[in-house]
KEFIKE-187480 format. One record per residue (C-alpha): residue number from 1; residue in one letter; x, y, z. Coordinates in nm, 2 decimals. Example, Ala and Ser with C-alpha at 12.3 -4.5 7.8 and 13.67 -1.06 7.14 Angstrom:
2
1, A, 1.23, -0.45, 0.78
2, S, 1.37, -0.11, 0.71
//
This chain:
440
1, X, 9.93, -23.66, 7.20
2, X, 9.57, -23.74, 7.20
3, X, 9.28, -23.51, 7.10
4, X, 8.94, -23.52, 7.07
5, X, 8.97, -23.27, 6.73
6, X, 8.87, -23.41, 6.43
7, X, 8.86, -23.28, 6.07
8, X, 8.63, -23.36, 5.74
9, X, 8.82, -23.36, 5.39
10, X, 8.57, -23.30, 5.16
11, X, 8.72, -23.44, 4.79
12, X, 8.93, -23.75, 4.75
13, X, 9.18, -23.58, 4.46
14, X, 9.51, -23.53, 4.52
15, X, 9.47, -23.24, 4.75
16, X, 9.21, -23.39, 5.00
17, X, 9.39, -23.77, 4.95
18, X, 9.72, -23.59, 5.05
19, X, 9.54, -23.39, 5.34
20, X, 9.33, -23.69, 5.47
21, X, 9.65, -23.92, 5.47
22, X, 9.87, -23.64, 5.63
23, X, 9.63, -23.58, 5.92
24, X, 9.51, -23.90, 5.97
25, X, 9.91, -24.09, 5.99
26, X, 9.96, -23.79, 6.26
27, X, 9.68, -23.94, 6.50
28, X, 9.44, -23.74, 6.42
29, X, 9.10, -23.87, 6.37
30, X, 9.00, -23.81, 5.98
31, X, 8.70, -23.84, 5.83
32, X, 8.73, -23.81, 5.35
33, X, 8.44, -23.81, 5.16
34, X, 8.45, -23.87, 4.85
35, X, 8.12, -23.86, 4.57
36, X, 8.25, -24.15, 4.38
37, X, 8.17, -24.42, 4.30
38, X, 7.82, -24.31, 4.37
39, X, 7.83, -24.03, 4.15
40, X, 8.10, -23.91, 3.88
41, X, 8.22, -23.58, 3.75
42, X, 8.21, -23.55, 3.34
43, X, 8.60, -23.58, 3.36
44, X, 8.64, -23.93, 3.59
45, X, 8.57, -24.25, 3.55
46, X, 8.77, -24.43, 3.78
47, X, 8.62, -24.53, 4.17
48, X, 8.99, -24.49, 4.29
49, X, 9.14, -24.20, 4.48
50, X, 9.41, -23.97, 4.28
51, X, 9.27, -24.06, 4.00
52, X, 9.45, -23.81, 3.71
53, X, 9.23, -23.65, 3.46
54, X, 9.47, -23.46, 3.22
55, X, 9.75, -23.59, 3.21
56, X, 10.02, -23.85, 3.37
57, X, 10.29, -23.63, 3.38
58, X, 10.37, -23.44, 3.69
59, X, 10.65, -23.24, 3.49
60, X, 11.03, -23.25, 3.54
61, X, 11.19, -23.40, 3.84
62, X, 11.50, -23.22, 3.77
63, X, 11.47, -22.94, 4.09
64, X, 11.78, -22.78, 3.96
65, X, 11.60, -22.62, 3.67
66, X, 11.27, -22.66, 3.67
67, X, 11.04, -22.55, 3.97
68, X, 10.77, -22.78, 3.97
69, X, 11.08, -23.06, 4.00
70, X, 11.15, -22.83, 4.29
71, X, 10.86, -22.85, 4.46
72, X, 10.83, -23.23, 4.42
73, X, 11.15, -23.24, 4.60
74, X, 10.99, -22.99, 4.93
75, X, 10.72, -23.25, 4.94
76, X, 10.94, -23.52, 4.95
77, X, 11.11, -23.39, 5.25
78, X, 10.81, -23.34, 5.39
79, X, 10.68, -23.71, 5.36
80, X, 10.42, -23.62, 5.07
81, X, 10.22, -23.95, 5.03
82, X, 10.11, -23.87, 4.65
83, X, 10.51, -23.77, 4.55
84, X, 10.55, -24.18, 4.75
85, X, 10.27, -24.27, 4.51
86, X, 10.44, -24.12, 4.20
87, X, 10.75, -24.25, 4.24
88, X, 10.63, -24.60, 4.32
89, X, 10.43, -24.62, 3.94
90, X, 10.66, -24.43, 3.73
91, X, 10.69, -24.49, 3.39
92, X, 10.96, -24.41, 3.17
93, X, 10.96, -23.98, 3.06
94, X, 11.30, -23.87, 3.04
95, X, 11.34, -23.63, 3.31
96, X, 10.97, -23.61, 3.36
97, X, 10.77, -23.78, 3.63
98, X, 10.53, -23.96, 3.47
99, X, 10.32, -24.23, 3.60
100, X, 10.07, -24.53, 3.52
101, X, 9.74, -24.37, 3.62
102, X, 9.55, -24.67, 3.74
103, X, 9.85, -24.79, 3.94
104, X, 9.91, -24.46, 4.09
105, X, 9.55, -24.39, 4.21
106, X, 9.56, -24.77, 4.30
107, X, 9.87, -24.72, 4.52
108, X, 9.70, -24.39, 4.66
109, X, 9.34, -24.57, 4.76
110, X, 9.55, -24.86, 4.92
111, X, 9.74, -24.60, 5.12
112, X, 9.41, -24.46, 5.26
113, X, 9.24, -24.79, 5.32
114, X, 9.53, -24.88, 5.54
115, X, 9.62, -24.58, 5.73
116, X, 9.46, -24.59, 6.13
117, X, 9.24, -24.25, 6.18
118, X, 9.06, -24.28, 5.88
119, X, 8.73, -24.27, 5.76
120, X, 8.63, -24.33, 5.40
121, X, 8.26, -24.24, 5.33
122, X, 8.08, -24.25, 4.97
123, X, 7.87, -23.95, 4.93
124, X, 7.80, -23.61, 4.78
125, X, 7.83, -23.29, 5.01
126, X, 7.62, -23.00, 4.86
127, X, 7.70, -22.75, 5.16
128, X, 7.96, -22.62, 5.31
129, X, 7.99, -22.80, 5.69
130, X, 7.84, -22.59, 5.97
131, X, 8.15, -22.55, 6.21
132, X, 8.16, -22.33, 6.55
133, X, 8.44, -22.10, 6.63
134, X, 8.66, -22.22, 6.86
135, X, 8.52, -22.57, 6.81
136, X, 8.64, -22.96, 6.79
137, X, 8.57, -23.05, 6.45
138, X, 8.81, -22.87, 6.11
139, X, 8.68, -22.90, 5.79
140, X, 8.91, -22.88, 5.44
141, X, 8.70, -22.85, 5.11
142, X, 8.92, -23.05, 4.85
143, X, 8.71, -23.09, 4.56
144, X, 8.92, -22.96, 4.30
145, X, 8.81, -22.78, 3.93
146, X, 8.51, -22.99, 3.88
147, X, 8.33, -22.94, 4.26
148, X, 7.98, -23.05, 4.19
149, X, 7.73, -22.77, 4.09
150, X, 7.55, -22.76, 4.41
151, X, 7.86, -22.77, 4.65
152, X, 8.00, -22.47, 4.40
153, X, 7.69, -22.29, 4.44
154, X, 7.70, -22.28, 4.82
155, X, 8.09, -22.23, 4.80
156, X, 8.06, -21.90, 4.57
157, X, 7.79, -21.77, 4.80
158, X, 7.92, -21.80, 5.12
159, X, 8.27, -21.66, 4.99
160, X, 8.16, -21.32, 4.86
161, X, 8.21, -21.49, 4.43
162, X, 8.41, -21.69, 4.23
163, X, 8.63, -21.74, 3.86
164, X, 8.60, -22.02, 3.59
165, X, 8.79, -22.13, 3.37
166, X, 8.83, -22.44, 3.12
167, X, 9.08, -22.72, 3.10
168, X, 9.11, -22.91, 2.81
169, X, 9.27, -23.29, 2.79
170, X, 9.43, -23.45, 2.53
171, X, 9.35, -23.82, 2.31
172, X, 9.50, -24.16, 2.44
173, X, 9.64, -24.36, 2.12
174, X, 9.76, -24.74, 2.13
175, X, 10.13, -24.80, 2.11
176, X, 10.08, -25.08, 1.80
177, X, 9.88, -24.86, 1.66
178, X, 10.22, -24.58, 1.58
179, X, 10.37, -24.64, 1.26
180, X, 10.68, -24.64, 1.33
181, X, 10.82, -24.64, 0.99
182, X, 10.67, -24.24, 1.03
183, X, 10.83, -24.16, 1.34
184, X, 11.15, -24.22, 1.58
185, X, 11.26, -24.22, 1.91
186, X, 11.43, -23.99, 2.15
187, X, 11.40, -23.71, 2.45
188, X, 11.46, -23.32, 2.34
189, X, 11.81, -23.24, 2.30
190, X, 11.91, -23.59, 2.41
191, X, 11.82, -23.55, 2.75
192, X, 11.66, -23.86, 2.91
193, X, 11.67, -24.26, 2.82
194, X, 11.47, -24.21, 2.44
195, X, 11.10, -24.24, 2.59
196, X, 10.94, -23.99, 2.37
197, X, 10.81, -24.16, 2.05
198, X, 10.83, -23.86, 1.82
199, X, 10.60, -23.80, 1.52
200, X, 10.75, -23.56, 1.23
201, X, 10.61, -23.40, 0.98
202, X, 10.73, -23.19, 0.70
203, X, 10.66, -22.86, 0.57
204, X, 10.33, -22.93, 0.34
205, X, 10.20, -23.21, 0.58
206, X, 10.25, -22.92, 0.88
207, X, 10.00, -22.70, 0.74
208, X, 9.80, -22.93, 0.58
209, X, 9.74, -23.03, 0.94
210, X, 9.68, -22.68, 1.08
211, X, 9.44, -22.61, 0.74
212, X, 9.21, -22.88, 0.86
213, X, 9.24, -22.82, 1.24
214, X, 9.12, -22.46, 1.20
215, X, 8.85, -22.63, 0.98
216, X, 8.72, -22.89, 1.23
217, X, 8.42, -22.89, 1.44
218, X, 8.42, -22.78, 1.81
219, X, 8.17, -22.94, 2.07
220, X, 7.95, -22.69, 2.13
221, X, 7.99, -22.53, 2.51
222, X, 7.68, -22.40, 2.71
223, X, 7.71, -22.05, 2.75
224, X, 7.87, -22.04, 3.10
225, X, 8.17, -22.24, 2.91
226, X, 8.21, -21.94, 2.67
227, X, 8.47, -21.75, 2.89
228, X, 8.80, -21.71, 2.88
229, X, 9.04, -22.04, 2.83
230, X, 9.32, -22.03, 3.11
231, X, 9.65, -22.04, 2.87
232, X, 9.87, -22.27, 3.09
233, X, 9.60, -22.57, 2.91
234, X, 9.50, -22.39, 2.61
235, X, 9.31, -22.60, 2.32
236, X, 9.56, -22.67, 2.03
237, X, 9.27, -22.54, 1.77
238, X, 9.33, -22.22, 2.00
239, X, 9.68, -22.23, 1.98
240, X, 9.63, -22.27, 1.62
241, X, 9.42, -21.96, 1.54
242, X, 9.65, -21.73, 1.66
243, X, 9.89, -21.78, 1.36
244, X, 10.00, -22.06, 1.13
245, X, 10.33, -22.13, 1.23
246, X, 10.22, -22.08, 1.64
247, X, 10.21, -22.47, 1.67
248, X, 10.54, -22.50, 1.50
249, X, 10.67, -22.23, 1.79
250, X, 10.51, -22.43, 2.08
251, X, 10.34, -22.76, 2.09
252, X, 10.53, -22.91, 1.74
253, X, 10.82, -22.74, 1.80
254, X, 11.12, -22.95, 1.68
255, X, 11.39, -22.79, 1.81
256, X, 11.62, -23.02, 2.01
257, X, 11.51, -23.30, 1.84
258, X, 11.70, -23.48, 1.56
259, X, 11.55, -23.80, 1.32
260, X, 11.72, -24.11, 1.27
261, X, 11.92, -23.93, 1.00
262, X, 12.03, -23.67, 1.18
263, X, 11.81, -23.40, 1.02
264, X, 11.54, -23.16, 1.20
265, X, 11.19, -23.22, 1.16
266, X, 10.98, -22.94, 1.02
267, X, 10.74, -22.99, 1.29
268, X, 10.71, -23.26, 1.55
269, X, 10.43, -23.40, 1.76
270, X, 10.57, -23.64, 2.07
271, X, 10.37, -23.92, 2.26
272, X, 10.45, -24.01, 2.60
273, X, 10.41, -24.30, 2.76
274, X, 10.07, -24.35, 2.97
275, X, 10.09, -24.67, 3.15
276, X, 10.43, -24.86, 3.29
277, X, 10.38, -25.14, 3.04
278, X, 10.40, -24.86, 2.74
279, X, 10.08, -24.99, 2.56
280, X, 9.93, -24.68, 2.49
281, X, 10.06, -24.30, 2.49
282, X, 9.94, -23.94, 2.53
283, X, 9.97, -23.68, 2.28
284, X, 10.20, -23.44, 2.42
285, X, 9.99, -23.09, 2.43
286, X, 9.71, -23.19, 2.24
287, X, 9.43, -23.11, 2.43
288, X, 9.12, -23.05, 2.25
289, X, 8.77, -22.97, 2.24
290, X, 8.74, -23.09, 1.85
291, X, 8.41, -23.31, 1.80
292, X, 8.53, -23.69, 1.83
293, X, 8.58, -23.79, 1.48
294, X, 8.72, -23.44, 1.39
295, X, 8.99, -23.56, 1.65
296, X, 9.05, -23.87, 1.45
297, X, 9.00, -23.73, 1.11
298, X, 9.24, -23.43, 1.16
299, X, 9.50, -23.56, 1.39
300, X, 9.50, -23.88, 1.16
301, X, 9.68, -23.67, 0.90
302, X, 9.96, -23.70, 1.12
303, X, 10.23, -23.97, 0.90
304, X, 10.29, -24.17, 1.24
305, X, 9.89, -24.16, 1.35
306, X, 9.72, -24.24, 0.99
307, X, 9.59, -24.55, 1.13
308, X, 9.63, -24.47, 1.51
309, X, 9.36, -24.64, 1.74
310, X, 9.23, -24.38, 1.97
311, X, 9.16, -24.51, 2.35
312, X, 9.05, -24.17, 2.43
313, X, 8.95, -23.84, 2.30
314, X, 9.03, -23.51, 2.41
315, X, 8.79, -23.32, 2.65
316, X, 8.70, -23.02, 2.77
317, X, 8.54, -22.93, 3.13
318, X, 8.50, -22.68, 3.34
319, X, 8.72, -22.61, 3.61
320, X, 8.64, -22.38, 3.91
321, X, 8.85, -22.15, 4.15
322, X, 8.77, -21.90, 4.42
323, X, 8.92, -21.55, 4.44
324, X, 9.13, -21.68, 4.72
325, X, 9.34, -21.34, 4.83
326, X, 8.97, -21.22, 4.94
327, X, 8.90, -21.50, 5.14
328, X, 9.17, -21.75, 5.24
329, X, 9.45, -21.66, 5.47
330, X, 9.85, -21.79, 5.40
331, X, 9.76, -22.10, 5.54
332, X, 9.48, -22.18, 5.34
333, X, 9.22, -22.14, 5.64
334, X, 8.89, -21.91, 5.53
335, X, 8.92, -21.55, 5.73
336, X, 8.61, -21.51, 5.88
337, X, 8.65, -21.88, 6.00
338, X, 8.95, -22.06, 6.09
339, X, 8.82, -22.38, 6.15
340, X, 8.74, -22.40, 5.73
341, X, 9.02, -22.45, 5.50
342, X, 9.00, -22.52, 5.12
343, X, 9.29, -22.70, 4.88
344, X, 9.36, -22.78, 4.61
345, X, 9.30, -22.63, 4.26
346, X, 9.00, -22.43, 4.41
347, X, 9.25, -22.20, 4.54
348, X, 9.40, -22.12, 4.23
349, X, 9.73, -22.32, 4.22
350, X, 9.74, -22.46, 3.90
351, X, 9.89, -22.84, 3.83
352, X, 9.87, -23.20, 3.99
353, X, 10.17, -23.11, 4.19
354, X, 10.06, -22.81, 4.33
355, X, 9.72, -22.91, 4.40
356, X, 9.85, -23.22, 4.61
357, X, 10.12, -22.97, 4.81
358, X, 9.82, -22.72, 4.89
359, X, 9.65, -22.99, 5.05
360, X, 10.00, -23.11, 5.24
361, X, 10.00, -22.74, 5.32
362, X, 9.68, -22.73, 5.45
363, X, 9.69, -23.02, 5.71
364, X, 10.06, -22.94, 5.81
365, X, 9.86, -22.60, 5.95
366, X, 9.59, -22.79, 6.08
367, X, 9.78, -23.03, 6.25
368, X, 9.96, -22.76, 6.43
369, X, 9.75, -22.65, 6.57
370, X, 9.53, -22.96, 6.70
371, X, 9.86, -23.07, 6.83
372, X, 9.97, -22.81, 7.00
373, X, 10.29, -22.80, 6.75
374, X, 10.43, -22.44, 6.67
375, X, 10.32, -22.30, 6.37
376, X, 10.54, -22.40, 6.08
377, X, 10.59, -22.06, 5.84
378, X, 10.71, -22.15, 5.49
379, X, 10.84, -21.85, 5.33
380, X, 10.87, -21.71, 4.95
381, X, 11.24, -21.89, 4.97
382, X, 11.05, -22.22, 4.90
383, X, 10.80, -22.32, 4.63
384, X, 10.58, -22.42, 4.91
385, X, 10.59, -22.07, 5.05
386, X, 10.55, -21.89, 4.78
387, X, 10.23, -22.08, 4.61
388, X, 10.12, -21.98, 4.99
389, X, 10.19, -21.62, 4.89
390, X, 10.01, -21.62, 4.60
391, X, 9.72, -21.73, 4.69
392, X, 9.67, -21.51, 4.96
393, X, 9.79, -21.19, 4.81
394, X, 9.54, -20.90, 4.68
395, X, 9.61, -20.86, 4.33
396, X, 9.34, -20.70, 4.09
397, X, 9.30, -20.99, 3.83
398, X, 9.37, -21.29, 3.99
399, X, 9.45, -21.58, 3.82
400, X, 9.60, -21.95, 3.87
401, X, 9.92, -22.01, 3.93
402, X, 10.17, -22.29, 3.83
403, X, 10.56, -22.38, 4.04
404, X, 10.80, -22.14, 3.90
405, X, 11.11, -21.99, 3.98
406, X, 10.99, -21.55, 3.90
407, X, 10.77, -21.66, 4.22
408, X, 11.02, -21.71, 4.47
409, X, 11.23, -21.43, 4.65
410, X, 11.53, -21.35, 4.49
411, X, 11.86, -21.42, 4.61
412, X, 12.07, -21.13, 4.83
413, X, 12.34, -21.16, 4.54
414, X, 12.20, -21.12, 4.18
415, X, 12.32, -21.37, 3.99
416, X, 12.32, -21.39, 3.58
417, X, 12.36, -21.67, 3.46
418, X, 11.98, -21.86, 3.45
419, X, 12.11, -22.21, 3.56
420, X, 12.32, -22.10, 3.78
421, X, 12.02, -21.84, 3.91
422, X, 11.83, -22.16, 3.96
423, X, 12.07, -22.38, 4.09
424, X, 12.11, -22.13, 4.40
425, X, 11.73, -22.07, 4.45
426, X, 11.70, -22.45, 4.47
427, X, 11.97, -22.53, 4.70
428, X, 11.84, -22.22, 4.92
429, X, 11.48, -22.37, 4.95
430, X, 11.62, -22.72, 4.99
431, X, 11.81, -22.64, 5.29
432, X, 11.51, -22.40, 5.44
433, X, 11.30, -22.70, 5.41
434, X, 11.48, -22.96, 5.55
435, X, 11.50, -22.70, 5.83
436, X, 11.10, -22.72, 5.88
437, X, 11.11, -23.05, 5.80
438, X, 11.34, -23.15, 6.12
439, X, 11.05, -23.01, 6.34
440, X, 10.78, -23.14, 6.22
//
């Protein structure tokens, strides 16, 4: 079918990259634009699209018991480009999906370059496009948790307000740099191919540790950054001030995890792999807004990290969302204008994965429309569905949401047993989406 609709994606993260690439491979002519390389946000430094600011895991890939793995599997029935991506760079994470950033938003830019329909332009937008009712041209606004302050302001303006909040990312350290001597191998409760290098410490280097992170200088926020800190990526000297053994409970928890002799650490920090050729590795929950040599001093008291070499130090920017049940629709579309859609985590889906299937989302609807295609429903049976749901429900404190199961409708028969519980969900949504998928 040919049409003389076309539609401007506004962000080139992993919600407008997935939208742009979606609509564009379906004939329809695409225009992305993207600030970078021209201009860069506090978080990015790379000119590529995709690129991954927090962290290079997209969580578990097992959609049996873990949602987000779910909804990884939706998108993969759907044809998601960025799941494509993920899978193609992969590195070692035991049941995680983790992935070497630069080859992953490599893959992703290379992806766009090629694809027919496609227009790449190099600029920044500061206003919301003009577009008529009833009109040829569709706009999505992609431009994620750090939208530029000028775009924001318009954004927040012309839909009636807006929530913050503040994401925090954690150090980079250099494989040779792990003494290993400190520190062994393995994947929580054995699970996985031993990818986690796992740093232990005992009872008096534990809170020695937490002594001198509570200690440590902060980077000082402007004002507007002194609001509340969104818990699903809450600083660990947060975490830490809400009790001494909290960090033992939650991010050093060692439970599941056994050292070379058998025995269970007192605590337990674990690095992850960051790139496919395993020369440097993330440490697992530890983001941070600690002053830079506070983030080596302190963390350095760690047995396995007392003369790690730090590629990178934690961060913290802002990250921006719209109160999207008062002005989005289901399908993402703006309700006093249909022709505008936002994605992303603007809307308040929270996550990599998430963000990319809003945008997916967003030009399947699009799409149906321009082509004349029935309107595809996803329903709270599916992940896809039910992220849909959320963002588009009235609710008196809204807040972001991550993939999890307590968001999907329950099953007709109640069911006890949680992995079996799970097991049933997933299969339901599966099937319902292979369904959509067949018609699309």
């Amino acid at each position: 079918m040919t049409t003389n609709k076309e539609v401007l994606v506004i962000g080139g993260g992993l919600a407008g990259s997935e939208a742009a690439y979606y609509l564009a491979s379906h004939g329809i002519k695409t225009t992305l634009v993207e600030m970078k390389p021209k201009k860069f946000t506090p978080a990015h430094e790379s000119e590529n699209y995709g690129e991954l600011v927090c962290s290079n895991s997209l969580k578990s890939n097992d959609f049996y018991a873990n949602a987000c793995g779910l909804l990884k599997e939706e998108m993969r029935i759907l044809g998601s480009m960025i799941i494509e991506a993920a899978d193609a760079t992969k590195v070692p994470a035991g049941a995680a999906l983790a992935v070497d950033r630069e080859k992953f938003s490599a893959y992703i830019t290379e992806k766009l370059r090629a694809v027919p329909n496609l227009t790449l332009i190099s600029e920044e937008v500061e206003k919301l496009p003009e577009l008529q009712k009833g009109g040829d041209r569709y706009a999505i606004i992609a431009t994620g948790p750090l939208t530029s302050d000028r775009l924001s302001a318009d954004i927040l303006e012309k839909t009636g307000g807006g929530l913050h909040f503040y994401d925090a990312s954690a150090p980079i350290v250099s494989a040779e740099s792990v003494d290993m001597t400190c520190a062994f191998t393995g994947d929580r409760y054995g699970k996985g191919t031993g990818d986690y290098i796992n740093c232990p410490m005992n009872k008096e280097e534990y809170y020695a540790f937490v002594d001198e992170l509570l200690k440590a200088e902060k980077a000082e926020l402007h004002e507007f950054e002194k609001r509340e800190i969104f818990e699903g990526c809450m600083p660990l000297e947060v975490m830490a001030s809400r009790g001494v053994d909290t960090l033992r409970y939650g991010t050093l928890k060692p439970v599941g995890l056994f050292d070379e002799d058998g025995k269970r650490p007192y605590a337990v920090l674990q690095l992850r792999k960051e790139n496919a050729d395993g020369t440097c590795y993330n440490l697992v929950g530890f983001q941070t807004n600690l002053k830079f040599p506070e983030q080596k001093r302190v963390f350095s008291m760690i047995p396995a990290l007392k003369n790690a070499e730090f590629l990178r130090y934690g961060v913290m920017h802002r990250n921006t969302y719209i109160q999207s049940p008062d002005v989005l629709n289901r399908d993402f579309s703006v309700k006093n204008n249909r022709r505008l859609f936002f994605a992303g985590q603007i809307t308040g889906v929270e996550g990599y994965v998430e963000s990319a299937a809003s945008g997916l989302l967003a030009a399947i609807h699009i799409a149906d429309e321009i082509l004349g295609r029935p309107a595809h429903v996803f329903d709270e049976e599916t992940v896809c569905g039910a992220l849909e749901t959320h963002i588009s429900t009235a609710v008196k404190d809204f807040q972001p949401m991550n993939a999890n199961f307590g968001i999907l409708a329950p099953m007709p028969m109640r069911i006890r047993d949680k992995k079996e519980r799970y097991r049933a969900l997933a299969e339901r949504a599966l099937a319902k989406m292979k369904e959509i998928a067949q018609t699309l």
